[in-house]
Backbone as JSON Lines, residues from 0, in Angstrom:
{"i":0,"aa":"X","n":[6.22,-16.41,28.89],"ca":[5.5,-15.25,28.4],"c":[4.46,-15.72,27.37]}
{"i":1,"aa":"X","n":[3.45,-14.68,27.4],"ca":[2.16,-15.78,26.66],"c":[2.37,-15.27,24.7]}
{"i":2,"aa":"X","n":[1.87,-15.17,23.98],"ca":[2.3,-15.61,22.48],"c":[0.73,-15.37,22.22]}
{"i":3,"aa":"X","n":[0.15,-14.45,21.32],"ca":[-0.94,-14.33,20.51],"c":[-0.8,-14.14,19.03]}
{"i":4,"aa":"X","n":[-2.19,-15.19,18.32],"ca":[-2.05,-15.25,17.26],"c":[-2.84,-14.47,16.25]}
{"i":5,"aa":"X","n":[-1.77,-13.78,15.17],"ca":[-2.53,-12.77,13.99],"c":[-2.06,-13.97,12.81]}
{"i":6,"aa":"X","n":[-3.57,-13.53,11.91],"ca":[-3.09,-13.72,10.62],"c":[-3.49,-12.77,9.83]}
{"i":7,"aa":"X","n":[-2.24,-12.55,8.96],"ca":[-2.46,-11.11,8.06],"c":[-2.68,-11.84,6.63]}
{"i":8,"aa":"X","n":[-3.8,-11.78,5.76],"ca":[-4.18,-11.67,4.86],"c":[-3.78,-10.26,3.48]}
{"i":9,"aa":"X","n":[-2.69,-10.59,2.72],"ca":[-2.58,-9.98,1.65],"c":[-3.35,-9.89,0.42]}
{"i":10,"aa":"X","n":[-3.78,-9.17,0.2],"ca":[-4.49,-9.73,-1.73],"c":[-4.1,-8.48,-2.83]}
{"i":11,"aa":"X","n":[-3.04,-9.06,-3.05],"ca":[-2.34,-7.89,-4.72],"c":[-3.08,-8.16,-5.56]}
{"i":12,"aa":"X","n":[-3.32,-6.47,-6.03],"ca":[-4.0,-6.28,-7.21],"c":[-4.13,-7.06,-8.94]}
{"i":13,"aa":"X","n":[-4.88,-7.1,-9.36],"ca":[-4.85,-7.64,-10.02],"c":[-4.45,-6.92,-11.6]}
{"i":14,"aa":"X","n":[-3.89,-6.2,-11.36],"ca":[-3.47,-4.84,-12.74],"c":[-1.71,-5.4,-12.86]}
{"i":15,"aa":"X","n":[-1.58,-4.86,-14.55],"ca":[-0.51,-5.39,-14.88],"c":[0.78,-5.3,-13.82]}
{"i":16,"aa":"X","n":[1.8,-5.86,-13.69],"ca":[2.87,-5.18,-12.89],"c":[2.44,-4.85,-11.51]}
{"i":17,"aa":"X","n":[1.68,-5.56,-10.84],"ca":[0.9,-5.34,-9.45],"c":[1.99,-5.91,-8.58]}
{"i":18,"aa":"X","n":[2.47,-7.38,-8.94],"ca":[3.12,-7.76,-7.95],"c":[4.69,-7.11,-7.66]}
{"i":19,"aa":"X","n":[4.83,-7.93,-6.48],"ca":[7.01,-7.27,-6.69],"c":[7.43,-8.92,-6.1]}
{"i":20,"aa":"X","n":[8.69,-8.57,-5.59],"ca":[9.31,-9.23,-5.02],"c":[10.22,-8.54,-3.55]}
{"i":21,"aa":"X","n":[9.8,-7.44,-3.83],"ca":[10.67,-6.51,-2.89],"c":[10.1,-7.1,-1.49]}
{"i":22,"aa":"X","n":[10.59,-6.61,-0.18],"ca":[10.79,-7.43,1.24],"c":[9.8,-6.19,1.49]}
{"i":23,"aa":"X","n":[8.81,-7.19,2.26],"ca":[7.51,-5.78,2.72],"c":[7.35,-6.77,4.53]}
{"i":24,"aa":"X","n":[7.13,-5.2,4.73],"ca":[6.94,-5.09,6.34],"c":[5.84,-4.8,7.35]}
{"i":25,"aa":"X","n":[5.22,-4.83,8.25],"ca":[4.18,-4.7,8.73],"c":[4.39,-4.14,10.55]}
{"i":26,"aa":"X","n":[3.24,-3.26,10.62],"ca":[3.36,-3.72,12.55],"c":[1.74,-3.23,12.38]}
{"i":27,"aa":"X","n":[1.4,-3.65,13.66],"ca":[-0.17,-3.29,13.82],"c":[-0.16,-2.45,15.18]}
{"i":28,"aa":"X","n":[-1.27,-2.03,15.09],"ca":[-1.87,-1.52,16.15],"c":[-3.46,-1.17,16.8]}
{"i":29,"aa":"X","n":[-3.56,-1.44,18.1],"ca":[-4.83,-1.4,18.7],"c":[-5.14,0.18,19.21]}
{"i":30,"aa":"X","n":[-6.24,0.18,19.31],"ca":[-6.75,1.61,19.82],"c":[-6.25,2.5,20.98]}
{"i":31,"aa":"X","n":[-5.43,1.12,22.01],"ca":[-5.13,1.57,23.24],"c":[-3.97,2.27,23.39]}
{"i":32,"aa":"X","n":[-3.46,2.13,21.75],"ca":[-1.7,2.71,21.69],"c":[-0.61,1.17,22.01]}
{"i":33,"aa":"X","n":[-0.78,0.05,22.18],"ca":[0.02,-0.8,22.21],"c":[0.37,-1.07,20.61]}
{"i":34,"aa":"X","n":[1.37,-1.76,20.03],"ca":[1.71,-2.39,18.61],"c":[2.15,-3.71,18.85]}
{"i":35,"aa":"X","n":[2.39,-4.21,17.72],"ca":[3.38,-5.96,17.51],"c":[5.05,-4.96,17.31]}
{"i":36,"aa":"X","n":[5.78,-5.67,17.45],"ca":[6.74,-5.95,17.18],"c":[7.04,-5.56,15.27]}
{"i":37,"aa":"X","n":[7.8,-5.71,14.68],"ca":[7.65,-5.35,13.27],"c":[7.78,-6.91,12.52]}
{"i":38,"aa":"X","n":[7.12,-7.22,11.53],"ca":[7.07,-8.53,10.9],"c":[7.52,-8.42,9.35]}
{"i":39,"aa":"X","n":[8.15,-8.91,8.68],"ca":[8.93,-8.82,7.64],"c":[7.7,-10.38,7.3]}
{"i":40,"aa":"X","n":[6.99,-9.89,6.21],"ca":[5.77,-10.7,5.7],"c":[6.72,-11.74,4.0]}
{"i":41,"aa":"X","n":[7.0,-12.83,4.97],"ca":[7.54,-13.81,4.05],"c":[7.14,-14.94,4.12]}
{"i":42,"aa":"X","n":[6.53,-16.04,3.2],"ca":[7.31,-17.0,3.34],"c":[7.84,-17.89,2.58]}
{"i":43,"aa":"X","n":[8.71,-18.85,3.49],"ca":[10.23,-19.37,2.77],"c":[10.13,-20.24,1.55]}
{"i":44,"aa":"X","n":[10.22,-19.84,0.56],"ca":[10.77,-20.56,-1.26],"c":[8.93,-20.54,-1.44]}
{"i":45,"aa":"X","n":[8.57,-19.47,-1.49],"ca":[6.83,-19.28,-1.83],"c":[7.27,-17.6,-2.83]}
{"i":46,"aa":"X","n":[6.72,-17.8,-3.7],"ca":[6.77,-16.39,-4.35],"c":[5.36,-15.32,-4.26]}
{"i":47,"aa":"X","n":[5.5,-15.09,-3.11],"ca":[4.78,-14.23,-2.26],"c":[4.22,-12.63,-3.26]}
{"i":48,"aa":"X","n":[2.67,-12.14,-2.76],"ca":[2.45,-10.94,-3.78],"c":[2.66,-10.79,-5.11]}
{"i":49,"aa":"X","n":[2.26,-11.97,-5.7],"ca":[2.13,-11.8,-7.07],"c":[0.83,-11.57,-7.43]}
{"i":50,"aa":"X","n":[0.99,-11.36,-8.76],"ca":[-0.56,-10.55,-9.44],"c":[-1.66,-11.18,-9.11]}
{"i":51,"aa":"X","n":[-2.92,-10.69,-8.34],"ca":[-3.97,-10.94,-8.52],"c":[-3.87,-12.56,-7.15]}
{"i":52,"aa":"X","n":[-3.34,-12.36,-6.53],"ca":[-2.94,-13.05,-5.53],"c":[-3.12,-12.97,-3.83]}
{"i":53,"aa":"X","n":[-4.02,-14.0,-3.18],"ca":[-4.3,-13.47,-1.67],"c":[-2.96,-14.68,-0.51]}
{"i":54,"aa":"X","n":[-2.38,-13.49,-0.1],"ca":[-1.24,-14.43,0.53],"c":[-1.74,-14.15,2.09]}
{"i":55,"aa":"X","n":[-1.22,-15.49,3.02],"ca":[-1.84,-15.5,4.4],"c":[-0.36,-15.77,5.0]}
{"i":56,"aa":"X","n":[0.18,-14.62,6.17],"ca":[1.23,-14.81,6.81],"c":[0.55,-15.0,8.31]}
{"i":57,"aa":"X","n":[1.25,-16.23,9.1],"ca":[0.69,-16.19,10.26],"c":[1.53,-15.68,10.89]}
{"i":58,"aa":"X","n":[1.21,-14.79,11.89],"ca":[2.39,-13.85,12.81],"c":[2.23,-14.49,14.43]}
{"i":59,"aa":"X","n":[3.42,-14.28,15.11],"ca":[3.22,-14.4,16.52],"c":[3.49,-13.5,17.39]}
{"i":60,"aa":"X","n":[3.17,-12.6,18.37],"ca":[3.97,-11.69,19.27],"c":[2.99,-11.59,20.66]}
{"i":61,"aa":"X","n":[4.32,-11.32,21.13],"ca":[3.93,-11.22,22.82],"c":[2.65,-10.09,23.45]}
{"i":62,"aa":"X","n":[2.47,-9.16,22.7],"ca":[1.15,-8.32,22.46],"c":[-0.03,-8.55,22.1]}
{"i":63,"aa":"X","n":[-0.54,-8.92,23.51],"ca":[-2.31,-8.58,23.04],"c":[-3.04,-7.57,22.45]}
{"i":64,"aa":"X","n":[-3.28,-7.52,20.84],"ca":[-4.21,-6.28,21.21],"c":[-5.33,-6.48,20.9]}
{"i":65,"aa":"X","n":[-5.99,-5.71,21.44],"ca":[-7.76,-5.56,21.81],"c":[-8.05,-5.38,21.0]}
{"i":66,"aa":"X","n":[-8.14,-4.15,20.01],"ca":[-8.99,-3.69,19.27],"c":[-7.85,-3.48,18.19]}
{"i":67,"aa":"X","n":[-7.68,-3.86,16.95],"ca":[-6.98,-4.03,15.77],"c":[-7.44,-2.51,14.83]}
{"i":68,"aa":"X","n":[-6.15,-1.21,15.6],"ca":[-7.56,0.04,14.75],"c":[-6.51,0.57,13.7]}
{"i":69,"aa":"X","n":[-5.31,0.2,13.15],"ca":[-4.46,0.81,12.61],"c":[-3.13,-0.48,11.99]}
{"i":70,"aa":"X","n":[-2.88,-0.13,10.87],"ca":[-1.56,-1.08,10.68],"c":[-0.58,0.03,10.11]}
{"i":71,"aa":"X","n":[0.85,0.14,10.13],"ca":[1.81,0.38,9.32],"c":[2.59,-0.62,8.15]}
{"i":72,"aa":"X","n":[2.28,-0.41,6.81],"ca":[2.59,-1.03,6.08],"c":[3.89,-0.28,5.23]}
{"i":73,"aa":"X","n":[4.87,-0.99,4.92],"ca":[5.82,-0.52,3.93],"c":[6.89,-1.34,3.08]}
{"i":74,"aa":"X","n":[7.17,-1.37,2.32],"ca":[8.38,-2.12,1.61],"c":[9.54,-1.47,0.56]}
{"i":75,"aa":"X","n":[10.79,-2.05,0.22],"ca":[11.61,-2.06,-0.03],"c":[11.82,-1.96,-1.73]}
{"i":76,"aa":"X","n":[12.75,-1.53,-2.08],"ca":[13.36,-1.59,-3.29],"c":[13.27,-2.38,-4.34]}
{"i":77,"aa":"X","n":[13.9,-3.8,-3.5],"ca":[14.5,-5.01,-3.99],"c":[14.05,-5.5,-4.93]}
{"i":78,"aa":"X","n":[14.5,-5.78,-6.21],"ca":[14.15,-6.39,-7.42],"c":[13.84,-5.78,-8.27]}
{"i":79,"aa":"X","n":[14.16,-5.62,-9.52],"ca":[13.75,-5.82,-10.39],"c":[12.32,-5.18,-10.79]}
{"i":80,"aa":"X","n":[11.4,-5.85,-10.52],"ca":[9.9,-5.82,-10.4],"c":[9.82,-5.27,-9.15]}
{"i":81,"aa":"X","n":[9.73,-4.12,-8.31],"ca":[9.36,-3.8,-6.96],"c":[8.1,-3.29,-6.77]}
{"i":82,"aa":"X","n":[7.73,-2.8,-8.31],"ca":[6.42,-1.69,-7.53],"c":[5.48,-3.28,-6.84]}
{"i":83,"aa":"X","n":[4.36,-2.31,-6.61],"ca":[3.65,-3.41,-5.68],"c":[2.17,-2.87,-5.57]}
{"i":84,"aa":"X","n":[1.21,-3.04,-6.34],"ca":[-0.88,-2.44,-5.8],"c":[-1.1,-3.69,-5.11]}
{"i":85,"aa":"X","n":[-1.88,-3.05,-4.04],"ca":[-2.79,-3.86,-2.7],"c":[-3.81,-3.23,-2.73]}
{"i":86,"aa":"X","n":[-4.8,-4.29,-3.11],"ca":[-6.08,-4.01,-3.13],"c":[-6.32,-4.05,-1.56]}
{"i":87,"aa":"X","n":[-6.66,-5.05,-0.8],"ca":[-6.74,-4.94,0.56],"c":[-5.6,-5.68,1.44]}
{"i":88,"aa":"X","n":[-5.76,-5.35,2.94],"ca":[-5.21,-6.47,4.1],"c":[-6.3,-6.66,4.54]}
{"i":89,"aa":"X","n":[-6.13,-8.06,5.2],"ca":[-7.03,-8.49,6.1],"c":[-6.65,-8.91,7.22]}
{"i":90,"aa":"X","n":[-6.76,-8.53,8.93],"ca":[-5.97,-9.05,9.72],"c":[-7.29,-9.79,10.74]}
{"i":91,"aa":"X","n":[-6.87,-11.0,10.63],"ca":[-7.64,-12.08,11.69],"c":[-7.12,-12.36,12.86]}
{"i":92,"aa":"X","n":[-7.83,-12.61,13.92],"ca":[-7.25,-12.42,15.36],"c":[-8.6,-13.29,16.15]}
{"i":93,"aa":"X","n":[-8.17,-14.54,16.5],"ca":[-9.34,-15.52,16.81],"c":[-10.29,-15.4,15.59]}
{"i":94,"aa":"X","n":[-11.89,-15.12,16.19],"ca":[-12.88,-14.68,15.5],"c":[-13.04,-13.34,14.89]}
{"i":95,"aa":"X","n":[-12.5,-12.61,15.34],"ca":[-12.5,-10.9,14.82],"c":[-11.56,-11.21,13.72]}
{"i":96,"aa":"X","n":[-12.51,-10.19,12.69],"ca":[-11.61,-9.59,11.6],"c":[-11.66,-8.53,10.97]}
{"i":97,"aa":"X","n":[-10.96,-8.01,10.73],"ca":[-10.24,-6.35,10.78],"c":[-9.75,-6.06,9.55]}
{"i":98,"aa":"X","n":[-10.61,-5.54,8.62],"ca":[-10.29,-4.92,6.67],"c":[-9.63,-3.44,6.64]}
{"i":99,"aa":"X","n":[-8.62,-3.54,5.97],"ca":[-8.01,-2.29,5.37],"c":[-8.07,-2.38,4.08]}
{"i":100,"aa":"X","n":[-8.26,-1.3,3.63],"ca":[-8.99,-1.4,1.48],"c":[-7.78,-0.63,1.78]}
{"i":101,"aa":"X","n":[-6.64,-0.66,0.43],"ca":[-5.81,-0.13,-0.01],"c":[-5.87,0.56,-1.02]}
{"i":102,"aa":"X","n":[-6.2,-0.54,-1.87],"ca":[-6.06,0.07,-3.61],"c":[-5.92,1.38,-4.15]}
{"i":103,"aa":"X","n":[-4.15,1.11,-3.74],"ca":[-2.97,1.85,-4.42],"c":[-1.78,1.13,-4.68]}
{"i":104,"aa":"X","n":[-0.81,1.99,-5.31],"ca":[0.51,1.69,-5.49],"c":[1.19,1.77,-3.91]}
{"i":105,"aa":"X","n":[2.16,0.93,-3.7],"ca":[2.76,1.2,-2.66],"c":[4.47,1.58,-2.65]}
{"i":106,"aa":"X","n":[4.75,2.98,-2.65],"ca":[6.06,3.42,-2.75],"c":[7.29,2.73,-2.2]}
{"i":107,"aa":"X","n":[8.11,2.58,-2.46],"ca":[9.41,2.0,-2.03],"c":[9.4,3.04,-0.65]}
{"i":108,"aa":"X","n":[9.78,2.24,0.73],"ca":[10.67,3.16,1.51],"c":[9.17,3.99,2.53]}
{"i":109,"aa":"X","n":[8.28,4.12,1.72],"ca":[7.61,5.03,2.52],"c":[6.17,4.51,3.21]}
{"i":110,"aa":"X","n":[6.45,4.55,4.79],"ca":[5.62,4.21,5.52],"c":[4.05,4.65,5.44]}
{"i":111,"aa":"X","n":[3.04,3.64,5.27],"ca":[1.55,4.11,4.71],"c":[1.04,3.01,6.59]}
{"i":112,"aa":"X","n":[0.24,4.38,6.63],"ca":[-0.39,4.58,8.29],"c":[-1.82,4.22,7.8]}
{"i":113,"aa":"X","n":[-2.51,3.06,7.67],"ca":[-3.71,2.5,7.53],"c":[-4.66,2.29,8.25]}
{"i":114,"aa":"X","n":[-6.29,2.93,8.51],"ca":[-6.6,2.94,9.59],"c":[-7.76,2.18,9.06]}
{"i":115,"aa":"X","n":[-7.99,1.01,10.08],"ca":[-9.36,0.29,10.13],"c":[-10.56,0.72,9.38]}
{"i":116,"aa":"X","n":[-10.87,0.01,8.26],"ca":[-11.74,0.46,7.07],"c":[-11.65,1.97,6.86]}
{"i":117,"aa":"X","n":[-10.75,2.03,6.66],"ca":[-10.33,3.37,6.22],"c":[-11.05,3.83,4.8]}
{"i":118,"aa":"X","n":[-11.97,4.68,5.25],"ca":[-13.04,4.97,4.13],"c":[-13.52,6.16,4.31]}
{"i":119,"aa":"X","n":[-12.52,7.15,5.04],"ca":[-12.73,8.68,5.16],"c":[-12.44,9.68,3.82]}
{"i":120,"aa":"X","n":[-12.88,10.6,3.59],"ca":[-12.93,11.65,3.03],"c":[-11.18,12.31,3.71]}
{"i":121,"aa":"X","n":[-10.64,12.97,2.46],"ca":[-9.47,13.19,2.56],"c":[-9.26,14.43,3.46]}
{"i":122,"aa":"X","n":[-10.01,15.77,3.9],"ca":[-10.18,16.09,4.97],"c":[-10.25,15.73,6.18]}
{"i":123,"aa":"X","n":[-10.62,14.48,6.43],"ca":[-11.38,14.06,7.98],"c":[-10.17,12.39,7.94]}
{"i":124,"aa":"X","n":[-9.34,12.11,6.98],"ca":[-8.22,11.34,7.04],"c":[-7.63,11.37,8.89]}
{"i":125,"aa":"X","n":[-7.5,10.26,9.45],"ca":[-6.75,10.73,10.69],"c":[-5.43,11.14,10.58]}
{"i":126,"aa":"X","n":[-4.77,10.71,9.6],"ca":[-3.25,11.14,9.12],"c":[-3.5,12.33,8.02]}
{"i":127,"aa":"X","n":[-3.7,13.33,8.58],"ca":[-3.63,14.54,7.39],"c":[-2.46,14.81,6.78]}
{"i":128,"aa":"X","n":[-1.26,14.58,7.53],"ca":[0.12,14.97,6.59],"c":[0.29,13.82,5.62]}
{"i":129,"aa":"X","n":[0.09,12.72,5.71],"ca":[0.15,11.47,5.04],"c":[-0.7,11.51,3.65]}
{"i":130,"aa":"X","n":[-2.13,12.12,4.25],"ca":[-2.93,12.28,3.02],"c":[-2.75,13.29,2.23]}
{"i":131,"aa":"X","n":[-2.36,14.74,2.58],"ca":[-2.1,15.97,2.09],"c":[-0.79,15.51,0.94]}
{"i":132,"aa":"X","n":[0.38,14.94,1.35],"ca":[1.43,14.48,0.45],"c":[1.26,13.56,-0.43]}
{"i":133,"aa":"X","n":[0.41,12.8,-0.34],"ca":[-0.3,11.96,-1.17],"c":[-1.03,12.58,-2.43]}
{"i":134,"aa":"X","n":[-2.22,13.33,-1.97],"ca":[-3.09,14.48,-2.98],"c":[-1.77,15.22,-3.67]}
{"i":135,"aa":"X","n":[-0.95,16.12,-3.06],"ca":[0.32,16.72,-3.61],"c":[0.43,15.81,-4.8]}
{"i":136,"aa":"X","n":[1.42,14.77,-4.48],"ca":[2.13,13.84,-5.16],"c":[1.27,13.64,-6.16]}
{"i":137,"aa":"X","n":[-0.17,12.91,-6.6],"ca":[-0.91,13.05,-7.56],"c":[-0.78,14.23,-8.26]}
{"i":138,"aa":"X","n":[-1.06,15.51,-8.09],"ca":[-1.67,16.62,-8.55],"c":[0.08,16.77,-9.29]}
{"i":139,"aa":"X","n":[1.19,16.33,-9.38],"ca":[2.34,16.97,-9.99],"c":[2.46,15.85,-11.35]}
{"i":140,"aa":"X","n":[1.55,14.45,-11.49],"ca":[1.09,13.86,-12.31],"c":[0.77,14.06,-13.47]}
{"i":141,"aa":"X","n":[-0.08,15.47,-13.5],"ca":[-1.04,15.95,-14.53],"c":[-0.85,17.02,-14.69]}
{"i":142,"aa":"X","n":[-1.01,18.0,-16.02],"ca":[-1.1,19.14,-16.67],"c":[-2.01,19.41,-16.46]}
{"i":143,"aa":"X","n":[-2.68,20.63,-16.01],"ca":[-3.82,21.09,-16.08],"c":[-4.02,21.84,-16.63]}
{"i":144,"aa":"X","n":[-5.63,22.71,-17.41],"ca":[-5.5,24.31,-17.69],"c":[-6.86,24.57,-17.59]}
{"i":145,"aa":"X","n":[-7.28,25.5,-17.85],"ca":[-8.42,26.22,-17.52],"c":[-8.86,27.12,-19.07]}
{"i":146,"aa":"X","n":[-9.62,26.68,-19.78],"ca":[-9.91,27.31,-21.13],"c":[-10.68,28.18,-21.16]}
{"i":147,"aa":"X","n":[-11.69,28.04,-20.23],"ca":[-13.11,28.89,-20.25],"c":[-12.96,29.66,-18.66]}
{"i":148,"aa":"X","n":[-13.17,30.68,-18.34],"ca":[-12.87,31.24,-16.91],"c":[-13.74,31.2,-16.54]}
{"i":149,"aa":"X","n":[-13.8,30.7,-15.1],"ca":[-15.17,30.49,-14.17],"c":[-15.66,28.69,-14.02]}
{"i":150,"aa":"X","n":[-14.9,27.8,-15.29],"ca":[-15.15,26.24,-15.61],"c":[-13.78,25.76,-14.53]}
{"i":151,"aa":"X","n":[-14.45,23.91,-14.6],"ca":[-13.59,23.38,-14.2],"c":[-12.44,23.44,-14.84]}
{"i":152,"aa":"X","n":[-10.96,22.59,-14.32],"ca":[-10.21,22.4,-15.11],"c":[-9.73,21.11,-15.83]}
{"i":153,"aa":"X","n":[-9.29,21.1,-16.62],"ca":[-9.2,20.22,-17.76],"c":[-7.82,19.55,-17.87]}
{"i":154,"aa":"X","n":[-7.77,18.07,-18.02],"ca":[-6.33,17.61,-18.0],"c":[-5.72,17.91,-19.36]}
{"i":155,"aa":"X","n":[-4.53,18.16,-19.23],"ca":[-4.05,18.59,-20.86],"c":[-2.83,17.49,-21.02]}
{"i":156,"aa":"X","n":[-2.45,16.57,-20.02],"ca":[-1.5,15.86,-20.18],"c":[-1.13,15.31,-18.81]}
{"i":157,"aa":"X","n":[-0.47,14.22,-19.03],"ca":[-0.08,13.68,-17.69],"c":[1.46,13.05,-17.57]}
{"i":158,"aa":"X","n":[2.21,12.67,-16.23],"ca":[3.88,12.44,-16.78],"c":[3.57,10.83,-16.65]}
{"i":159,"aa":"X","n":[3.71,10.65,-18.41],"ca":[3.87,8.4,-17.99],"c":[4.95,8.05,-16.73]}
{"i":160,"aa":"X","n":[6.03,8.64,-16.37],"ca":[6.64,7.99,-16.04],"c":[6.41,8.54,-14.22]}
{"i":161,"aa":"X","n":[5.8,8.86,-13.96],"ca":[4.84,9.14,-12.66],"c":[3.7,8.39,-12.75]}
{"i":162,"aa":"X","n":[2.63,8.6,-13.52],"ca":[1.37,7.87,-13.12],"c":[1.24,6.09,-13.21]}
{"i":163,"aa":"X","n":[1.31,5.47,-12.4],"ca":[1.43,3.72,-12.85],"c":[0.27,3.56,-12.71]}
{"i":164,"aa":"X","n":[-0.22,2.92,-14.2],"ca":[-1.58,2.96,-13.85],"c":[-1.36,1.1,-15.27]}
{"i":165,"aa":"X","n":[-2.85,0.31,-15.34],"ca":[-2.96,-0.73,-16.56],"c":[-1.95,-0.03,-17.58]}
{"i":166,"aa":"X","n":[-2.65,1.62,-18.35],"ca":[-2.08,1.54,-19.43],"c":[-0.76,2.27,-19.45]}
{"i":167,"aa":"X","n":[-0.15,2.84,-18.62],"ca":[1.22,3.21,-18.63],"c":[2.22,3.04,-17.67]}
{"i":168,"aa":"X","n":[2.32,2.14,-17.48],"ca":[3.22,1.44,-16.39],"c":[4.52,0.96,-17.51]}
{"i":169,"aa":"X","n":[4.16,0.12,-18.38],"ca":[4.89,0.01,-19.42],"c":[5.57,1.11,-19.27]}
{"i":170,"aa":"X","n":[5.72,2.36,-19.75],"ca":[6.74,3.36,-20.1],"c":[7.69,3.42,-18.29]}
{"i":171,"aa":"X","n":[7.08,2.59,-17.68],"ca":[8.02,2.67,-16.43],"c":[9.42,2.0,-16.17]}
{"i":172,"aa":"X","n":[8.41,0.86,-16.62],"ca":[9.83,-0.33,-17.05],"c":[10.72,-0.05,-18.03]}
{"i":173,"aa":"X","n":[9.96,0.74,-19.37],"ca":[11.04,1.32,-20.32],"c":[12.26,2.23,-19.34]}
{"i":174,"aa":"X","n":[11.65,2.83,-18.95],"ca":[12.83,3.91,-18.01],"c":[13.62,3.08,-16.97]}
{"i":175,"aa":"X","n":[12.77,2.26,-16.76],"ca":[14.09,1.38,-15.86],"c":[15.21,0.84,-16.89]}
{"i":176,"aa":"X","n":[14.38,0.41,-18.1],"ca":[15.29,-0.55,-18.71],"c":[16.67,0.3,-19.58]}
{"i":177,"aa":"X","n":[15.9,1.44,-19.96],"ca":[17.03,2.78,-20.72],"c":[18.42,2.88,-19.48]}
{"i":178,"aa":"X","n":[17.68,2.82,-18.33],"ca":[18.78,3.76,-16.99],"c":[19.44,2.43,-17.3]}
{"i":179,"aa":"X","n":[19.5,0.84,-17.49],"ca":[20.3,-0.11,-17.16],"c":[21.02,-0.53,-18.23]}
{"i":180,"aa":"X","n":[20.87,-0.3,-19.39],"ca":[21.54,-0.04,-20.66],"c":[23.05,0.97,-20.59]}
């Protein structure tokens, strides 16, 4: 049976607490509806996705695909340090190469449906339930209010221990570290 070669290009963000250690996963997909197989993106005694870091996993699977228009990305719990920002993937396939811009946090557990330079407007998203829970999930972040009627609205506060961002991520790890006390 014939064997085609991907290489997936990682590059974690470069913001405090970017990297993890947690076990992250991958499958791709082409336009035609075929995928890979699922790839558990490791490798062995390398401390993989750390800050500000471009890691290259070479993959193998029995699936040709043509046109590289979608990946599923997700990872795990594990460690300590789990959260995880990805600025981009990059997936190479011979001469073709195929950019997904990320730059976000990536949740424990929950599958992120990435589509080939994905650079749509959150309306016209091909995954609307994906993006709609996403916008949600932000918007329970922040306090809002409205002072003047008819004006925009105004942030009045936000929850540290929701938003991971440079300057409050810190209060994240505090809460990890209180719950392990």
């Amino acid at each position: 049976m014939p064997s085609f070669q991907y290489t997936v290009y990682v590059k974690t963000g470069d913001k405090k607490f970017a990297g993890t250690d947690a076990n992250v996963y991958i499958i791709l997909y082409d336009s035609g509806g075929n995928k890979t197989q699922e790839f558990h993106l490791d490798k062995f005694f390398r401390d993989d996705f750390e800050r500000g870091q471009l890691d290259d996993f070479p993959l193998e699977d029995n699936v040709d695909l043509q046109n590289i228009s979608e990946l599923e990305l997700w990872r795990d719990d594990y460690g300590f340090g789990d959260e995880w920002y990805v600025d981009y993937i990059q997936v190479h396939k011979n001469e073709e190469i195929y950019s997904f811009p990320m730059f976000k946090w990536i949740k424990a557990h929950h599958h992120y449906l990435i589509p080939h330079l994905d650079t749509s407007l959150p309306q016209f998203h091909p995954h609307q339930e994906q993006r709609e829970l996403e916008l949600l999930e932000k918007q329970t972040y922040y306090q809002l209010c409205q002072k003047v009627s008819g004006c925009s609205m105004q942030v009045i506060g936000f929850s540290p221990y929701k938003v991971a961002n440079d300057d409050n991520i810190y209060y994240v790890y505090l809460k990890k570290f209180e719950v392990m006390i």
